[in-house]
SEKOLZA-313860 format. One record per residue (C-alpha): residue in one letter; x, y, z. Coordinates in Angstrom, 1 decimal, always signed. Example, Ala and Ser with C-alpha at 12.3 -4.5 7.8 and 13.67 -1.06 7.14 Angstrom:
<senus>
   aa        X        Y        Z
    a    +12.3     -4.5     +7.8
    s    +13.7     -1.1     +7.1
</senus>
This chain:
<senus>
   aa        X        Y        Z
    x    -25.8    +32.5     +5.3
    x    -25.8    +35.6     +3.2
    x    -22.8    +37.0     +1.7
    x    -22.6    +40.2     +0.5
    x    -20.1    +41.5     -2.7
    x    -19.5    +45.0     -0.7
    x    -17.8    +43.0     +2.1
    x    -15.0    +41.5     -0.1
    x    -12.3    +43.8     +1.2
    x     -8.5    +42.7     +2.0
    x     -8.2    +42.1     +5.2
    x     -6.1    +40.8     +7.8
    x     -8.4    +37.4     +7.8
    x     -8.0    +36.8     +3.8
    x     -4.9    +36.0     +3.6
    x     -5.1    +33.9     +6.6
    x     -8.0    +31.9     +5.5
    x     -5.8    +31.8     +2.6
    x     -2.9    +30.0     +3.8
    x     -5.0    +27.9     +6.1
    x     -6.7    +27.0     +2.7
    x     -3.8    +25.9     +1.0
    x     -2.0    +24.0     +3.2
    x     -5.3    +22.2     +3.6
    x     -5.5    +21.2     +0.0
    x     -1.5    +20.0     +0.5
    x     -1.8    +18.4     +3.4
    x     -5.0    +16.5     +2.6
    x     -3.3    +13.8     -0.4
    x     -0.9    +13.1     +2.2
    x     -2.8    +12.6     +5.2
    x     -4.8     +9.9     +3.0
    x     -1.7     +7.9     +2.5
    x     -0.2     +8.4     +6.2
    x     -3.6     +7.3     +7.9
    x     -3.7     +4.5     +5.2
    x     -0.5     +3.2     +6.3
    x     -1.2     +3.7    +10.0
    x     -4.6     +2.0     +9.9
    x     -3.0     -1.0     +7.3
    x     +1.2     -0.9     +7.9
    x     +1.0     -0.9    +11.6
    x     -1.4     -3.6    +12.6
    x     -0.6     -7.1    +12.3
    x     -4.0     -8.6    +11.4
    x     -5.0     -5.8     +9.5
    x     -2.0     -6.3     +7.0
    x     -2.0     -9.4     +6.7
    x     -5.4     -9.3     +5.3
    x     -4.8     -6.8     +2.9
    x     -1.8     -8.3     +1.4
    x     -3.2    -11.9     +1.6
    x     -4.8    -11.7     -1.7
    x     -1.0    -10.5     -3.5
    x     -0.3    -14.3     -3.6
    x     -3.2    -15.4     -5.8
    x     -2.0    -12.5     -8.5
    x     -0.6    -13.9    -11.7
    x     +2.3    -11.9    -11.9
    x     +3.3    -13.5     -8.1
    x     +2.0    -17.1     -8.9
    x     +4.4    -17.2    -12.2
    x     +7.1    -15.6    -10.5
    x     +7.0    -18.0     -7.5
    x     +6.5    -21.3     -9.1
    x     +9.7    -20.3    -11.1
    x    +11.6    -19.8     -7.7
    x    +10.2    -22.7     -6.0
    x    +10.8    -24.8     -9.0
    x    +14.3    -24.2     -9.0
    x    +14.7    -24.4     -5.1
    x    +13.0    -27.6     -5.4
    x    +15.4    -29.0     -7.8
    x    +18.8    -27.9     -6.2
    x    +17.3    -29.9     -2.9
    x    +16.6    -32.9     -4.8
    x    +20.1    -32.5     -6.3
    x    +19.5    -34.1     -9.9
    x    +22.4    -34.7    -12.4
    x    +22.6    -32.2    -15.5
    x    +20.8    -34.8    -17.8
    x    +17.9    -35.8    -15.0
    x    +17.2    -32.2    -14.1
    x    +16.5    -30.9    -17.8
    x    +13.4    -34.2    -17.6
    x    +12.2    -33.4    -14.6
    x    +11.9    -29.4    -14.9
    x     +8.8    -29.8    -16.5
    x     +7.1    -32.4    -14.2
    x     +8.0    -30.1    -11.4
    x     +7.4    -26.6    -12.5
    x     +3.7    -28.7    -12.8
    x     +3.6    -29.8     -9.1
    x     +5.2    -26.5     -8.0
    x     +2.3    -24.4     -9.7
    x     -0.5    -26.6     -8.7
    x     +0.7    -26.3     -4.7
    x     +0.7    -22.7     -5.2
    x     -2.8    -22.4     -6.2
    x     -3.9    -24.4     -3.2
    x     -5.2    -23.2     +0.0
    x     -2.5    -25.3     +1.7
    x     -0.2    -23.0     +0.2
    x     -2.5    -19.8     +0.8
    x     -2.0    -20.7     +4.5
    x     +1.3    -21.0     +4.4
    x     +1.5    -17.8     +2.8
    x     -0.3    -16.2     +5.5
    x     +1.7    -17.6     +8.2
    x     +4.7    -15.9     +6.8
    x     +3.4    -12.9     +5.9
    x     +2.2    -12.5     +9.8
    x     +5.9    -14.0    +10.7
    x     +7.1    -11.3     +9.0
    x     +5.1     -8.5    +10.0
    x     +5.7     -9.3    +13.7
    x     +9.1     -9.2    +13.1
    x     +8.8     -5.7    +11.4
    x     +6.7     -4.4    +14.0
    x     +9.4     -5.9    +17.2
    x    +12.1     -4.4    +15.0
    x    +10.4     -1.1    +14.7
    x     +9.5     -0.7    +18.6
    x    +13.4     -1.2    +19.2
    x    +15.5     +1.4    +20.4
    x    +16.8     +3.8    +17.6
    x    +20.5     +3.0    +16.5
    x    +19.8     -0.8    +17.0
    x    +21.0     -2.8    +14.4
    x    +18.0     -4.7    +13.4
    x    +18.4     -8.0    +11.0
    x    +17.0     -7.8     +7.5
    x    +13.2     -8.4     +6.8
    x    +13.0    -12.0     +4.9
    x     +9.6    -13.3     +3.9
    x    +10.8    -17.1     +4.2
    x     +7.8    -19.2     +2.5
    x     +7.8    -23.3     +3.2
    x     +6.2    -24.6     -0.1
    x     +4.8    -28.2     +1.0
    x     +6.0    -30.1     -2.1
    x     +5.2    -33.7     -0.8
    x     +2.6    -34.3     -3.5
    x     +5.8    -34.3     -6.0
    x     +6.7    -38.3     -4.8
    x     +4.0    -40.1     -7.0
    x     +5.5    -37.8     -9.9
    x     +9.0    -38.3     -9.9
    x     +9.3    -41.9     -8.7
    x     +8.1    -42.5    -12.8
    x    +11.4    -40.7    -13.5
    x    +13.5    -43.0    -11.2
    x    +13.9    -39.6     -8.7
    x    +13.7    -40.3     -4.9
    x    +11.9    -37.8     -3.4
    x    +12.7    -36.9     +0.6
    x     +9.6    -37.0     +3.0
    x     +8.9    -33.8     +4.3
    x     +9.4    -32.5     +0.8
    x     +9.1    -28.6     +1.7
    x    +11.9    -26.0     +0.3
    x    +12.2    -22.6     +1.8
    x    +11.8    -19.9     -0.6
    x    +13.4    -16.3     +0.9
    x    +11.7    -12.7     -0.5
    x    +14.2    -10.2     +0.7
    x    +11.9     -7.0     +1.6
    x    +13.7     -4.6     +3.7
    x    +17.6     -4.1     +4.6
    x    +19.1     -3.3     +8.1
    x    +19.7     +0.3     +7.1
    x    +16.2     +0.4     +5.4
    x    +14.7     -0.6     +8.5
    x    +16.6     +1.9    +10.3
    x    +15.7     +4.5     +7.7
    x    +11.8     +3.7     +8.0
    x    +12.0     +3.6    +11.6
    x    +11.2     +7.9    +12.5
    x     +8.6     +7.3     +9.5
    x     +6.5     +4.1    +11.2
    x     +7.0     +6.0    +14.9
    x     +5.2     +8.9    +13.8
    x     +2.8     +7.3    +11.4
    x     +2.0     +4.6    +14.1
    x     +1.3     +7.7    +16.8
    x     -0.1    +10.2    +14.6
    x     -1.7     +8.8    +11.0
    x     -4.9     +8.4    +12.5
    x     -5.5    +11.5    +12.9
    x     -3.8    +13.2     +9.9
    x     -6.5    +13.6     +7.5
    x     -8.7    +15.4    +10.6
    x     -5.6    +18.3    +10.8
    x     -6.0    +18.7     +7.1
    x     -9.4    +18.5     +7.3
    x     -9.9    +20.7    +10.4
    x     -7.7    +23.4     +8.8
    x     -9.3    +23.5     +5.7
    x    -12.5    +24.5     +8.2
    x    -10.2    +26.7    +10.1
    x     -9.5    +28.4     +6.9
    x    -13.9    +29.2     +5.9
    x    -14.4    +30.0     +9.3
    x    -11.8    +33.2     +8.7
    x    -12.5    +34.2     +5.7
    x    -14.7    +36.9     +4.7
    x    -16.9    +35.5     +2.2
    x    -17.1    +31.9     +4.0
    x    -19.5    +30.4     +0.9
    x    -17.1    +31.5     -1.7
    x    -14.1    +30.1     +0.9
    x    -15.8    +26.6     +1.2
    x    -16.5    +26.3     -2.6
    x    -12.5    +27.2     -3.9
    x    -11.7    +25.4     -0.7
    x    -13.5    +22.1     -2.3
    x    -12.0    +22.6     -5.6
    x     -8.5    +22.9     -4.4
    x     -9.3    +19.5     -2.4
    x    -10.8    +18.0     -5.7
    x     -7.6    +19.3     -7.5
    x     -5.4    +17.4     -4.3
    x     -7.1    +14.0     -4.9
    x     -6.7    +14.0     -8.3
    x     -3.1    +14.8     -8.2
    x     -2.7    +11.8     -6.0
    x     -4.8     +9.4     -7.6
    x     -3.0    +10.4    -10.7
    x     +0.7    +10.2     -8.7
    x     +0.2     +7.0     -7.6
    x     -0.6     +5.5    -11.6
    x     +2.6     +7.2    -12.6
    x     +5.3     +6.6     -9.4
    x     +4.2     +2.7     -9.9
    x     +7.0     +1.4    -12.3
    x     +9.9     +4.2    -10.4
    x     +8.5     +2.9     -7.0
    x     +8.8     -0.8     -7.8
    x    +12.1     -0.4     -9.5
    x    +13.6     +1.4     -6.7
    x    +12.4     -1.5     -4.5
    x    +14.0     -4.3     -6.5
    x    +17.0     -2.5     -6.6
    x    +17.6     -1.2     -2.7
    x    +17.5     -5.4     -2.0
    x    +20.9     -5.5     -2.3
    x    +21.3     -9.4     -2.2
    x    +22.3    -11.0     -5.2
    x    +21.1    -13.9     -4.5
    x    +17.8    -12.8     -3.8
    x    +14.9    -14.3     -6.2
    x    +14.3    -10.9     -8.4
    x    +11.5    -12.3    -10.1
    x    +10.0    -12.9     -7.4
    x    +10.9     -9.5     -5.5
    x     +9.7     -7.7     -8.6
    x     +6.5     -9.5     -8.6
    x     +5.7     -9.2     -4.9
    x     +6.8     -5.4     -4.7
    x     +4.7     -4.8     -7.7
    x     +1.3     -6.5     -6.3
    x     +1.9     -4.9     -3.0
    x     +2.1     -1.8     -4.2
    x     -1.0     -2.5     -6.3
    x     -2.7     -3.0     -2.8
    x     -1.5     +0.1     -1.5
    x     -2.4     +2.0     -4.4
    x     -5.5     +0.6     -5.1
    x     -6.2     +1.0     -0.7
    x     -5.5     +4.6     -0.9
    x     -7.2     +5.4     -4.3
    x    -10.4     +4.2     -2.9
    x    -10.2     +6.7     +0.2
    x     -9.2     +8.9     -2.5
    x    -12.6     +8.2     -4.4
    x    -14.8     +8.4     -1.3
    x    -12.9    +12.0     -0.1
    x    -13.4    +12.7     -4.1
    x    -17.4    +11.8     -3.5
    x    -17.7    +13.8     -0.3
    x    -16.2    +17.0     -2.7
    x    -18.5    +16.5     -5.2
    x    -21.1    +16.7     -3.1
    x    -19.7    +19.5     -1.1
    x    -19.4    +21.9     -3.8
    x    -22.9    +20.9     -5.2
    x    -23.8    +22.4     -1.6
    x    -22.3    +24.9     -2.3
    x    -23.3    +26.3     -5.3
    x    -26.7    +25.6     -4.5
    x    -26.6    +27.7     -1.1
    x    -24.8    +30.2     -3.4
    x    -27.4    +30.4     -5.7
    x    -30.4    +30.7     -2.6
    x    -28.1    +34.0     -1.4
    x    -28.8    +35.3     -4.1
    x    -31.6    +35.5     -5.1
    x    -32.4    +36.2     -0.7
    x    -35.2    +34.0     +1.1
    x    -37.2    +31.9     -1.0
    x    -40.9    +32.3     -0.9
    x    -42.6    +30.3     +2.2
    x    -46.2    +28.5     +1.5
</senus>
């Protein structure tokens, strides 16, 4: 493809390929993240999956064996003097259940509990009230008898407390509601709109090699922006999470931990299509330049 400097006139198709251009490089950071969330947020098996791992994270294992610990002491009910000697025996019991694959399964189970009950609330018919989205976690705790019975503390059979993570209000649900719809119909294909635009947008322009290679940068420049976004919205993103609960009751240690390693997930999720879209421009504009650089200089030499 030759291009030749005389032909770089304004024309009607510049400014086109222009604005095809540019909304391209806008469109394509955003794409990323709606086709993320469509290929992760809207399947069942698919998130759980992803978010299994959250529950092995330090930041979540401290958090919930601090909220288990206490849940497990207001069931057994313990007098002021017994609880403050058998704190310490149980935060033990509570933190070695939760780095077992008993409790990893459990995990599991109500993460996919959850996430059915998201999706059923989401397929409802707008101005439904929907209930709030609980993650509700059963902690098997039976281990704890041989323990306690030292301390003179009876321990019920069973012994399994309920720990509640509040994740998403009524109205909150109803607010996300237009968002999942249209990110469950349409995120799939998002990045190929941006993508096909940005085509769109060489295939009009005049000089098409010099198109494709600003074309490239401005995607390079999109990427980056979002990688770098998603590093800096992490503390405002988590805090604004925490504090849209709205339950005072709600465990906010352990909210804060499990809205901070889920949002690791996502961000870490869409940084690596980030990287790989990052990759391809690399490449692309290596392409580029090269075929630039053969134009040039016109038809190399056959042997």
């Amino acid at each position: 493809m030759n291009e030749h400097p005389h032909d770089a006139r304004l024309t009607a198709r510049t400014p086109i390929s222009f604005v095809l251009g540019l909304l391209s490089a806008f469109l394509l950071p955003a794409a990323l993240m709606l086709a993320w969330v469509s290929v992760v947020g809207t399947r069942t098996d698919t998130f759980v999956q992803t978010v299994d791992p959250v529950v092995k994270t330090a930041s979540v294992q401290q958090a919930l064996a601090a909220t288990v610990t206490n849940a497990a002491l207001g069931r057994l009910a313990l007098p002021e003097r017994v609880r403050a000697v058998a704190t310490g025996p149980v935060r033990e019991g509570v933190t070695r259940v939760l780095a077992s694959d008993e409790f990893a399964r459990a995990w599991s189970a109500a993460v996919t509990s959850a996430h059915e009950q998201f999706v059923e609330t989401m397929a409802q018919s707008a101005g439904s009230t929907p209930d709030p989205l609980v993650l509700r976690v059963t902690v098997p705790l039976d281990g704890l008898q041989s323990r306690l019975t030292g301390f003179g503390i009876t321990v019920p059979e069973s012994f399994a407390p309920t720990v509640s993570v509040p994740v998403l209000s009524s109205v909150q649900l109803e607010r996300v509601r237009p968002a999942y719809t249209f990110a469950d119909r349409f995120g799939s294909l998002a990045p190929f709109v941006a993508v096909g635009l940005g085509v769109l947008a060489v295939a009009v322009a005049v000089l098409r090699l010099r198109a494709a290679g600003w074309l490239l940068l401005g995607w390079g420049i999109g990427l980056a922006l979002l990688a770098a976004t998603l590093s800096l919205a992490r503390p405002l993103a988590v805090d604004a999470l925490v504090k849209s609960v709205g339950i005072s009751a709600a465990p906010t240690a352990s909210v804060r931990a499990v809205a901070d390693a889920a949002y690791d997930t996502f961000a870490t999720g869409v940084g690596q299509w980030a990287l790989i879209g990052g990759v391809a421009v690399v490449v692309g504009l290596v392409v580029v330049l090269v075929a630039r650089g053969v134009s040039r200089r016109g038809r190399p030499s056959t042997y």
